[in-house]
C-alpha positions, 0 to 999 in steps of 0.5 A: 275495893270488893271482894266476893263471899257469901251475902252479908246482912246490911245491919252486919256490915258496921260489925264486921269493924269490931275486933273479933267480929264475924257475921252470924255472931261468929266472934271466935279464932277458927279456920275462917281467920280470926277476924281482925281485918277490918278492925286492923283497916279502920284503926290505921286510916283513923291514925292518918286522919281518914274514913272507911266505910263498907257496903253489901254487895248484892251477889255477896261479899263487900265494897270497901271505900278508904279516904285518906286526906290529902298532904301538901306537895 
């Protein structure tokens, strides 16, 4: 999944993870959302046994990869 938005730092992409956690030290509830997003996606695809990961787009915003294992048919 990508999304657009303003350039992201590649040192900031693991903390946008972190409950609360905004770019530029932003931690705060405000207009922007109360960042939990992320936080909220990494601890369901841990519960089901997967990974997430995300990277920095060059014109800004964010590619966001899930794996989930796979179940038994």
């Amino acid at each position: 999944m990508e999304n657009t938005g303003p350039l992201v730092p590649p040192y900031e992409v693991d903390d946008l993870f972190e409950p609360f956690s905004r770019m530029q030290g932003d931690r705060v509830r405000s207009y922007k959302g109360s960042g939990l997003g992320l936080s909220i996606v990494r601890a369901i695809v841990a519960a089901h046994g997967g990974e997430v990961g995300a990277v920095a787009r060059p014109e800004g915003g964010l590619r966001v990869t899930v794996r989930l294992p796979g179940g038994t048919p």
